[in-house]
N, C-alpha and C positions, 0 to 999 in steps of 0.2 A: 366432132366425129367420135366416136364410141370406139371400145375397143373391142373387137370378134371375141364373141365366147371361145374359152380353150376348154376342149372336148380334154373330157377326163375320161379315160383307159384305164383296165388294169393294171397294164403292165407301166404305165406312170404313177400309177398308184403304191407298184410292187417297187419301182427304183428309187422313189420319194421315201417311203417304206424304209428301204436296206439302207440308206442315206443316212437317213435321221439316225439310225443303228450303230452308226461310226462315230467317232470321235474325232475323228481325226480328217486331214486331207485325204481325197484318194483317186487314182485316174478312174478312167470309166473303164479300164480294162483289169483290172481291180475290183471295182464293184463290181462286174457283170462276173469274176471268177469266185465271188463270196455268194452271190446269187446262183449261179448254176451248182457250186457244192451244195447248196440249200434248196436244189431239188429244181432251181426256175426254168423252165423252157425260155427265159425273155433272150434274143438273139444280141450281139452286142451290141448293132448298130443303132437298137431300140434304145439302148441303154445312153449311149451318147445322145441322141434326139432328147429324151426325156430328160437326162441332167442340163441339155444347152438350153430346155426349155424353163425347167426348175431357175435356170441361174439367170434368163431374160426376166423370169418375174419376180425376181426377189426371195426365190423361195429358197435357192442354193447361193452361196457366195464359189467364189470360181477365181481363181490363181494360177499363173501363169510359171512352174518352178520349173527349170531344166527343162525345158524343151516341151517341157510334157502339162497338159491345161488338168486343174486338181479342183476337185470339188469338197464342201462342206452344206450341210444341214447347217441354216440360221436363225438366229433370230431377224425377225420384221421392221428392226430399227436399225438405224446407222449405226453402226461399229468398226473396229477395228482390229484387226490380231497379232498374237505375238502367236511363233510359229518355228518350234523346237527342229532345224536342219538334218539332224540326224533321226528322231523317233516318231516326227511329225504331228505331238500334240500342239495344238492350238488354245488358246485361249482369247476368249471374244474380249476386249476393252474399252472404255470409254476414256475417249483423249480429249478434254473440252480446248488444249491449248493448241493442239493440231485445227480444231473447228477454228479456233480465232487467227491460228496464223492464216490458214488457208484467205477466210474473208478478208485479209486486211493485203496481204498477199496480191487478190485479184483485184479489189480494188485499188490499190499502187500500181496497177498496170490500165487500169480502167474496165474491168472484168466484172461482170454481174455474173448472179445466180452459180456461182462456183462450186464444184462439185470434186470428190476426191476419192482415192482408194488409199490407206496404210498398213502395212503389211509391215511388221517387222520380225525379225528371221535373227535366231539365235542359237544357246541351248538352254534345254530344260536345265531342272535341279537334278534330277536323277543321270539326264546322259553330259553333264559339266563333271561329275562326280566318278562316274563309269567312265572314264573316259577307254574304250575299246578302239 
């Protein structure tokens, strides 16, 4: 079976758009208040639908911090982040020895095809230094 064409909109176009524009993690009520300072009629509940949609296809990654579901603009390949607690930069990483525990991991249990998310949560250089 195929997968349904997803209809592309402006205003997924405009929150994909203000996404990519961040650096950083950010809720959807965040992005839609950077968006409507920037003139957007987009309503916020658009904004939620379009980022759950961005993060079903790979196009957002999507974390779960405090209570509250945080999006980023990514790259198209497996990665993983380190993720400043206090200033909220991000930086994308490649962990080949996270890849090989995982597989070795799921096969000691008898597990195929294993799949994973890593998230590691610290502080920057700048806010280890400021400490406020």
């Amino acid at each position: 079976m195929t997968e349904p064409q997803r209809r592309k909109t402006w205003q997924r176009a405009a929150v994909q758009e203000a996404l990519e524009a961040t650096e950083e993690f950010v809720s959807a009520q965040t992005l839609h208040a950077r968006m409507r300072d920037d003139g957007s009629p987009i309503g916020l509940t658009t904004v939620y639908r379009a980022l759950a949609a961005l993060a079903e296809h790979g196009d957002a990654d999507s974390l779960q911090s405090e209570g509250e579901q945080l999006y980023r603009a990514c790259s198209p390949m497996h990665h993983h982040h380190l993720i400043c607690r206090r200033c909220g930069l991000t930086v994308e990483i490649e962990a080949s020895v996270v890849e090989s525990w995982a597989k070795d991991v799921a096969a000691e249990h008898g597990f195929t095809e294993p799949s994973h998310v890593v998230d590691v949560f610290g502080l920057c250089t700048d806010c280890s230094l400021h400490r406020y």
